[in-house]
PLY file of the C-alpha trace (Angstrom):
ply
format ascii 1.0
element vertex 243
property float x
property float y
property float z
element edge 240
property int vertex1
property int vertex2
end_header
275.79 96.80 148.51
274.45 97.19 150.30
276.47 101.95 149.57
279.17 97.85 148.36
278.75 99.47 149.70
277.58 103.70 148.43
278.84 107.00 150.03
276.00 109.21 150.98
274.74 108.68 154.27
278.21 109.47 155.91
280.43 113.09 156.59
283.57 111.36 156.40
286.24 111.54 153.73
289.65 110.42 153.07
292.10 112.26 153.22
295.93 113.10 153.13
298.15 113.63 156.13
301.76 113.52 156.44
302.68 110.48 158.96
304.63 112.04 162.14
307.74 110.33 161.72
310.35 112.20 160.20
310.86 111.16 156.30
307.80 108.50 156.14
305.65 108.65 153.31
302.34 110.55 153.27
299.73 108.21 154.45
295.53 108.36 153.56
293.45 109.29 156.60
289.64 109.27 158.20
288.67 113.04 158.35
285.76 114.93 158.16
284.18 118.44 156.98
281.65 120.41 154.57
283.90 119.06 151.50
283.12 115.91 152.61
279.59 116.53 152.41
279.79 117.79 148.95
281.67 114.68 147.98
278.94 112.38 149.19
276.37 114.69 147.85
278.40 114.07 144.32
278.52 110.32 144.23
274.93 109.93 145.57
273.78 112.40 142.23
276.04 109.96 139.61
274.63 106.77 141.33
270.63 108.22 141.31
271.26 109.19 137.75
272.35 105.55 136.76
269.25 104.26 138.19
267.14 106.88 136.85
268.82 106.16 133.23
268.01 102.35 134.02
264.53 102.61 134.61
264.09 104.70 131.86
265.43 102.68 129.09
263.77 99.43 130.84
260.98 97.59 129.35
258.96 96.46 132.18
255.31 97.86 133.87
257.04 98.43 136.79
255.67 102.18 138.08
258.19 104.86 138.99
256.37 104.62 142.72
257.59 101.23 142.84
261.04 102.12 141.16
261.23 104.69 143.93
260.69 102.43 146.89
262.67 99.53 145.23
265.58 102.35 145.15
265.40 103.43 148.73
266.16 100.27 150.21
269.18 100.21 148.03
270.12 103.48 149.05
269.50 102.59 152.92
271.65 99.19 152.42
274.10 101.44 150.86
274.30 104.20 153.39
274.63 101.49 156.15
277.39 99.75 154.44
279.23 102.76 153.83
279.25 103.67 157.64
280.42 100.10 158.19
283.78 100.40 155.41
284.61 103.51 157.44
284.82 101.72 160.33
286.54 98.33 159.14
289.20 101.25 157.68
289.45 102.51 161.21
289.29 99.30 163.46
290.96 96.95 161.39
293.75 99.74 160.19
296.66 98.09 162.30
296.46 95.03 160.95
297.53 95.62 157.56
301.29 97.02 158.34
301.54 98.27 154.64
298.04 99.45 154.19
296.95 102.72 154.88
292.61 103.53 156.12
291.98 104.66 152.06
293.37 101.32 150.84
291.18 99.38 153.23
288.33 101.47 152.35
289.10 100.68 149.02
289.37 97.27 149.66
285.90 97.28 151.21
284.23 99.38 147.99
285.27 96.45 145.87
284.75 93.56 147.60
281.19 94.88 148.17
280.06 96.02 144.52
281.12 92.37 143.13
281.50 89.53 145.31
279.07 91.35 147.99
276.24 91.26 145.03
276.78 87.71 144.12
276.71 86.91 148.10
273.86 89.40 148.28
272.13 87.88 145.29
272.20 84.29 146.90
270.68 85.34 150.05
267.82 87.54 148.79
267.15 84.14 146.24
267.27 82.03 149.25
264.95 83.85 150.91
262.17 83.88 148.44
262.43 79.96 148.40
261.90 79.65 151.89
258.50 82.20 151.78
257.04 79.69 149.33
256.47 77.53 152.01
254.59 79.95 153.89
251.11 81.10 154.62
250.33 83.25 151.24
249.76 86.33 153.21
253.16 86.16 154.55
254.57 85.45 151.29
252.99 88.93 149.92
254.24 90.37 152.49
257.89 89.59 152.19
258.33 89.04 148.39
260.62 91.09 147.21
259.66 94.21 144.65
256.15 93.88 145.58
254.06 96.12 147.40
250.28 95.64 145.93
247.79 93.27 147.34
245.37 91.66 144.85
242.88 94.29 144.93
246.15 96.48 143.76
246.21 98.47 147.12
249.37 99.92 148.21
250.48 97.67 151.35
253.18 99.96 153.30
253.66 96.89 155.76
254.93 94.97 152.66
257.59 97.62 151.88
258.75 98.11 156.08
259.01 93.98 156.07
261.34 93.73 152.67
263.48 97.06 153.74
264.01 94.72 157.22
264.75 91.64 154.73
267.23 93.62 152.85
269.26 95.19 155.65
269.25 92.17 157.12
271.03 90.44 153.97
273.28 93.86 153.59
274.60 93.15 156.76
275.33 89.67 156.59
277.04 90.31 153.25
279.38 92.53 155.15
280.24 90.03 157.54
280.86 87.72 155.34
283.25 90.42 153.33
285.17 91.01 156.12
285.68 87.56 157.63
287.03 86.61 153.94
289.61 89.63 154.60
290.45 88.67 157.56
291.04 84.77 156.40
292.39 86.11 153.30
294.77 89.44 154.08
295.83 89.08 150.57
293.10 90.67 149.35
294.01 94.15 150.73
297.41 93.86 149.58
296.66 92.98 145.77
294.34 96.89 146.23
297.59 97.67 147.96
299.14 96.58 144.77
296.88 98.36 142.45
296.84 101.08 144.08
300.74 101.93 143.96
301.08 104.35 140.96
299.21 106.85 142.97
300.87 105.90 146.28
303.25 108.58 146.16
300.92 111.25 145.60
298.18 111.27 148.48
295.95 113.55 146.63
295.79 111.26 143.64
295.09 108.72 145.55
292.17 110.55 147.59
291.10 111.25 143.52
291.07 107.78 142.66
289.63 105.81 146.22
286.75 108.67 146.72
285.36 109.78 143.42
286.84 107.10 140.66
286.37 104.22 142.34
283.12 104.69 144.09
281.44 106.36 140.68
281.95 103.13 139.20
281.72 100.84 141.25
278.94 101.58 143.16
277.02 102.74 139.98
277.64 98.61 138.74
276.54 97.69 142.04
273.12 99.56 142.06
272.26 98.70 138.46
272.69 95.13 139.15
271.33 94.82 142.53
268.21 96.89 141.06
268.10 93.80 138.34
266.91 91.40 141.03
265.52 93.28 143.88
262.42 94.51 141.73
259.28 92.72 141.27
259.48 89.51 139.00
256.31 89.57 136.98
253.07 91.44 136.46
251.58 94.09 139.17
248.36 93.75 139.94
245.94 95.43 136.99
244.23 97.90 139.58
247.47 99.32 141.19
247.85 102.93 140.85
251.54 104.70 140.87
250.66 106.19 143.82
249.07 104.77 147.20
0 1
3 4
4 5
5 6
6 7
7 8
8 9
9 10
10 11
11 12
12 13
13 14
14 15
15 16
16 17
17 18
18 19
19 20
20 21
21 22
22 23
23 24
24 25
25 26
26 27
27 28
28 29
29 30
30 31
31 32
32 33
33 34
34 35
35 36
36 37
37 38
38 39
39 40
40 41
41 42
42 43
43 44
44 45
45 46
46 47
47 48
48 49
49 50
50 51
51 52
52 53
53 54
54 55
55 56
56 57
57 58
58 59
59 60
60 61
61 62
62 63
63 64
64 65
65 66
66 67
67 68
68 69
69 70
70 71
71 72
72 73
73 74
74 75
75 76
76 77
77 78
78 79
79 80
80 81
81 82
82 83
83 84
84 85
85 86
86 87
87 88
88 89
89 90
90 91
91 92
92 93
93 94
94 95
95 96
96 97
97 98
98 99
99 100
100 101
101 102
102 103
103 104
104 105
105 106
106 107
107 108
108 109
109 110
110 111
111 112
112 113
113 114
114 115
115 116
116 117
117 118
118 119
119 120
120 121
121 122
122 123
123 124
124 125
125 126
126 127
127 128
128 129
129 130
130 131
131 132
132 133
133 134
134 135
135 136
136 137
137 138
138 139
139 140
140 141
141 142
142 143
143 144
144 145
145 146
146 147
147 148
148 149
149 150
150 151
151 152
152 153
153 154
154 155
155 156
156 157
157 158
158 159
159 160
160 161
161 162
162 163
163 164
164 165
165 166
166 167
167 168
168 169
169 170
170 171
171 172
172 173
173 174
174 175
175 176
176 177
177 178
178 179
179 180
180 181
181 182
182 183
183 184
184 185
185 186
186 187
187 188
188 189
189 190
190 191
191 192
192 193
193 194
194 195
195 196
196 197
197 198
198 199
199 200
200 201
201 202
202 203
203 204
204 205
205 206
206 207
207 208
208 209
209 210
210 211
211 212
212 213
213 214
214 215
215 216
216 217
217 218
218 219
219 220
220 221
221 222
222 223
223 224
224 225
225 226
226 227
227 228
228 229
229 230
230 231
231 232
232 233
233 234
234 235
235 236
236 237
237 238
238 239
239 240
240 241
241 242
């Protein structure tokens, strides 16, 4: 989201490297380094401070303990999604004749911050229907948001079983994103398509598919995931902020 994935669990970046034929246009590549590092390190700061900003203008009882673990399994679904764009822009590079590994990654960032949070959205919602018909206890467990039992002690089983639930659900989303651009090629080419006015100038276009693009998308993406991963009514009275 699921990084839609979000960029900071990975020490890859793209960036620009003449194409060896003689006379072809400059093409976006898969490379690494320390600026790399400092460009993830960037984008993970923006995207914290969005969620920071959204729990503070929130009006809910939800702790900052539980706004902390809510946000790590975002940030776990996001750092495994982002390893997974890097390699559908590597693996699935050839396909595309006209689309370089930064358009596909591009494709990848926003096919993941909107349709991957509606797909996302479904599945967690699904999920919570079928735990009503289990055993309560199992239930507790597995409900999303909440980590109290009734006594209001801090349960870290419940928090391990909804981080499974959630990278489970990140990584069917991302299956289901890339089988759509593999049915529907079309895709990449319309972010082919938008992408043009910077096409000539790779180091624009490293501007606009690493920093612009990511900032804002995955910023939407975390703020509206965090709208319906959190707990849906009232904690228990006795939990503390801490466990």
């Amino acid at each position: 989201q699921g990084l839609g994935q979000f960029n900071a669990a990975s020490s890859h970046v793209y960036s620009a490297r003449p194409l060896l034929m003689s006379g072809a246009p400059e093409a976006c590549n898969v490379l690494g380094g320390t600026f790399a590092l400092l460009i993830q390190a960037a984008l993970f700061a923006v995207t914290c401070a969005v969620l920071i900003w959204k729990k503070c203008v929130e009006h809910s009882d939800r702790t900052w303990f539980e706004f902390l673990l809510d946000s790590s399994k975002q940030i776990a679904g996001a750092g495994w999604i982002h390893v997974a764009n890097l390699l559908c822009a590597l693996l699935f590079n050839e396909e595309f004749a006209s689309a370089d590994e930064c358009t596909l990654y591009a494709a990848n960032i926003l096919l993941d911050t909107t349709l991957g949070v509606g797909i996302e959205w479904c599945l967690l919602m699904g999920v919570q229907a079928m735990l009503s018909r289990l055993p309560e206890n199992v239930e507790g467990l597995l409900k999303s948001g909440s980590y109290y039992d009734r006594k209001g002690h801090f349960r870290l089983a419940a928090y391990a079983s909804q981080l499974v639930v959630w990278l489970l659900i990140v990584t069917l989303m991302k299956l289901l994103v890339v089988a759509l651009m593999q049915i529907a090629p079309g895709v990449v080419y319309a972010v082919h398509w938008i992408l043009q006015p910077v096409a000539s100038s790779p180091k624009a276009k490293l501007v606009v598919v690493m920093i612009a693009i990511p900032v804002a998308m995955n910023s939407l993406q975390f703020v509206l995931t965090d709208a319906f991963i959190k707990r849906k009514g009232h904690r228990p009275q006795d939990a503390e902020d801490e466990p």
